[in-house]
C-alpha positions in Angstrom: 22.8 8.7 -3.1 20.5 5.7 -2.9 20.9 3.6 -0.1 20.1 -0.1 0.8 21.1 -1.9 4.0 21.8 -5.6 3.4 22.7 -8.1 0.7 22.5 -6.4 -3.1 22.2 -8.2 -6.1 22.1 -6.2 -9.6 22.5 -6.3 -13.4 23.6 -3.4 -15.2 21.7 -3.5 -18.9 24.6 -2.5 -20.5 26.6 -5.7 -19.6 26.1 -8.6 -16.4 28.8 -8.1 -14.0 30.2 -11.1 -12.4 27.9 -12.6 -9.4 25.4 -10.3 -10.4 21.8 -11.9 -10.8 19.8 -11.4 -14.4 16.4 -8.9 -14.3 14.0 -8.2 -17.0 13.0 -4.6 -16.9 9.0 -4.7 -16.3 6.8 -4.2 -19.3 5.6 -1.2 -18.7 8.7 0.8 -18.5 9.2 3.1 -21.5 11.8 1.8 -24.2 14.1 3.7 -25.3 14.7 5.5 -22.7 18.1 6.6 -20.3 20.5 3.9 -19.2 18.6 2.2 -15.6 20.6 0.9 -12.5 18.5 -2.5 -11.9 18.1 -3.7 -8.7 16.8 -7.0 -6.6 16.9 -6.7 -2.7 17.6 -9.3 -0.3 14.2 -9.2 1.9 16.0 -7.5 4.7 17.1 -4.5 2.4 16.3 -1.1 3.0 15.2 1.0 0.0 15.6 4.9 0.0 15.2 6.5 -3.1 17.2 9.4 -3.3 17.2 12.8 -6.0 20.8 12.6 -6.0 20.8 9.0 -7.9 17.8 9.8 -10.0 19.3 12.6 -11.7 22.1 10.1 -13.2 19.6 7.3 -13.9 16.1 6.0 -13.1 16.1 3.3 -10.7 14.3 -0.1 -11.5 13.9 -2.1 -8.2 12.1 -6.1 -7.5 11.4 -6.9 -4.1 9.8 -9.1 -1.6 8.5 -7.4 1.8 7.4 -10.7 3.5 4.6 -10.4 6.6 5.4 -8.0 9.5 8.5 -6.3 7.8 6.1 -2.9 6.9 4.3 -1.0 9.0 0.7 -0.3 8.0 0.5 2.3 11.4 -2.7 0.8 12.9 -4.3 -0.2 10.5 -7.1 -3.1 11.2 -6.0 -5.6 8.9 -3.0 -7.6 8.7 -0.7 -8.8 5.8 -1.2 -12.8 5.3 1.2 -13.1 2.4 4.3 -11.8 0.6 4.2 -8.9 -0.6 6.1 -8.4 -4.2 6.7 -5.2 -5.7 8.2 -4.1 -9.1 8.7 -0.3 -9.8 10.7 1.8 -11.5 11.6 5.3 -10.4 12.5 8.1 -12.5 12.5 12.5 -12.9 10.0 14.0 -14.8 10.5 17.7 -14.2 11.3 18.5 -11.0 8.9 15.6 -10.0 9.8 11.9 -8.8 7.3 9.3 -10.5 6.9 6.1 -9.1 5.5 3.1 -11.3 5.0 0.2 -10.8 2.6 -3.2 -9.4 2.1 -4.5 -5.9 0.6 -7.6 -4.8 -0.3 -9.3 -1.8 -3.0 -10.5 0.4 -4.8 -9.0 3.4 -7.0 -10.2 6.3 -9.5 -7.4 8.3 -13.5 -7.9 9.9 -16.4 -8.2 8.1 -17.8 -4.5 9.1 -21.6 -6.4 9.7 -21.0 -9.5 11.3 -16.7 -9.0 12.3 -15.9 -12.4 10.6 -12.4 -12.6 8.8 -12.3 -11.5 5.5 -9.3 -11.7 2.9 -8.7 -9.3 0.7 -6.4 -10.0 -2.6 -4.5 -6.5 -3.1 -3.7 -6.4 -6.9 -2.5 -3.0 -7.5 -0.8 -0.9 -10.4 1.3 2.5 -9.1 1.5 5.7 -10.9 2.5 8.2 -8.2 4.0 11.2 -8.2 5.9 13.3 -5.6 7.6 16.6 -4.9 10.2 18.2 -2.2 8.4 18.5 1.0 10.5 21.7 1.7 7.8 23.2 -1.3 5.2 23.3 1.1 7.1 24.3 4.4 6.1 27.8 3.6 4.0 29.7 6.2 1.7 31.3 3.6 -1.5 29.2 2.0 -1.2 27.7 -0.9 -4.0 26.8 -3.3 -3.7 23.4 -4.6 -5.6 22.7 -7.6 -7.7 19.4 -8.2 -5.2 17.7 -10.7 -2.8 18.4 -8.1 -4.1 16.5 -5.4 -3.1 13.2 -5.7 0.7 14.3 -5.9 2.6 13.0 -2.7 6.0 14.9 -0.8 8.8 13.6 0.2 11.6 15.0 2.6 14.8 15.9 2.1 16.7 12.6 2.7 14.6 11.1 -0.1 11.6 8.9 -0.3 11.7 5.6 1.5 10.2 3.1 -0.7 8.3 1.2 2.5 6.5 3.9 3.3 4.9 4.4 -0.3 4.1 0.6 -0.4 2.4 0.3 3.1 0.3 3.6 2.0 -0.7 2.3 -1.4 -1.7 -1.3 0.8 -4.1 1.0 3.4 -5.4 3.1 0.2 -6.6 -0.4 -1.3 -8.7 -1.1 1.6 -12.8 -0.7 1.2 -14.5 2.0 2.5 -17.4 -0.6 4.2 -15.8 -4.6 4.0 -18.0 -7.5 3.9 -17.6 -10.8 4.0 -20.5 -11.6 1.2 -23.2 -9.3 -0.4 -26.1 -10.6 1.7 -24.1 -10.6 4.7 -26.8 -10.7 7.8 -24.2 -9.1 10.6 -24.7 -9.5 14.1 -27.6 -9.3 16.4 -27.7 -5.9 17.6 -29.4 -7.4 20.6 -28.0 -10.6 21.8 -24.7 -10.3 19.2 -25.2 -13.8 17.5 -23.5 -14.0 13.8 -27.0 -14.1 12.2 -25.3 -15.8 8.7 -24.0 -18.5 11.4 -27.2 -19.2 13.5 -30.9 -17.8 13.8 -32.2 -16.2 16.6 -35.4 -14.9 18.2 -34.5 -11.5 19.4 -36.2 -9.9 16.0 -39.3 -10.9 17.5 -39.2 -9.1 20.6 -40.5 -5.5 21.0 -38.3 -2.2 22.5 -40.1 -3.2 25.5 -38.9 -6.7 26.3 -35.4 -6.7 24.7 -32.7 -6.6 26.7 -30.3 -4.6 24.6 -29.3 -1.2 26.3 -29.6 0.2 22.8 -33.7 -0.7 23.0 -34.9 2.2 24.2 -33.7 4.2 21.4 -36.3 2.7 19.3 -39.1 3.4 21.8 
């Protein structure tokens, strides 16, 4: 069944239930369409989305992940703002679909010159998942291309953090920069050439003192 640790707040469209706080379903969920279980989550709320619940109704859920509460696994960049999501899960088939927007804000290094760089993450969802007990198998399976960008989830269900923190590290740039015309660093005596010029471009493999000089010899 789905599960959420902490406070819960919800309105039922087919009537508001005493202390239960008022949600507009997001535009771009499909009218008319089965009865939805609306939720809003206190910040601290866990959200596991279950195939047990989904097969009596799709599940509309608004929530706030403020900075440090998900766990981007590494990543080199950290969250500077709320983040706010709006989805809505539902069956299609034997698939779960996720849809939804996500927004928030990022800081990570300029890849040239390693200054701070903030990115705005402004992002629709369409996503798509399957049992991860249909590729447990031993034997290969041949996926085909249109099949590619559909995600698994185990048994227990799919746990709404982890498909926001993915969708936030799949936003990311390849290369970052800070500007187009970005100068980076020195690759001799490091300075932050956009910050302050320097004379190493004029010396030769010979004379520069960079251990990386004799590579250009």
């Amino acid at each position: 069944m789905f599960k959420a640790k902490g406070t819960l707040r919800c309105a039922l469209p087919t009537g508001r239930l005493p202390g239960c706080k008022s949600f507009v379903e997001p535009a771009f969920l499909d009218k008319p369409r089965q009865p939805a279980i609306i939720f809003s989550w206190a910040i601290e709320a866990a959200v596991l989305i279950t195939l047990e619940e989904l097969q009596l109704h799709r599940i509309s859920v608004s929530k706030i992940y403020p900075v440090g509460s998900l766990d981007y696994h590494g990543a080199e960049f950290r969250q500077v703002g709320d983040l706010k999501l709006d989805a809505v899960a539902e069956l299609v088939g034997a698939e779960i679909r996720v849809r939804g927007h996500l927004g928030t804000s990022i800081e990570c290094c300029c890849d040239r010159c390693l200054g701070v760089v903030e990115i705005p993450v402004d992002r629709d969802l369409d996503l798509f998942y399957r049992p991860m007990k249909e590729i447990a198998r031993e034997e290969e399976i041949e996926i085909s291309e249109d099949e590619s960008d559909v995600g698994f989830y185990p048994e227990k269900g799919i746990e709404l953090s982890d498909v926001v923190s993915e969708q936030v590290i799949l936003s990311i740039p390849m290369k970052v920069v800070c500007r187009a015309d970005c100068k980076g660093l020195c690759p001799a005596c490091g300075a932050n050439r956009n910050l302050e010029p320097c004379n190493c471009s004029k010396l030769t493999p010979e004379t520069s003192s960079s251990p990386f000089s004799s590579l250009l010899r």
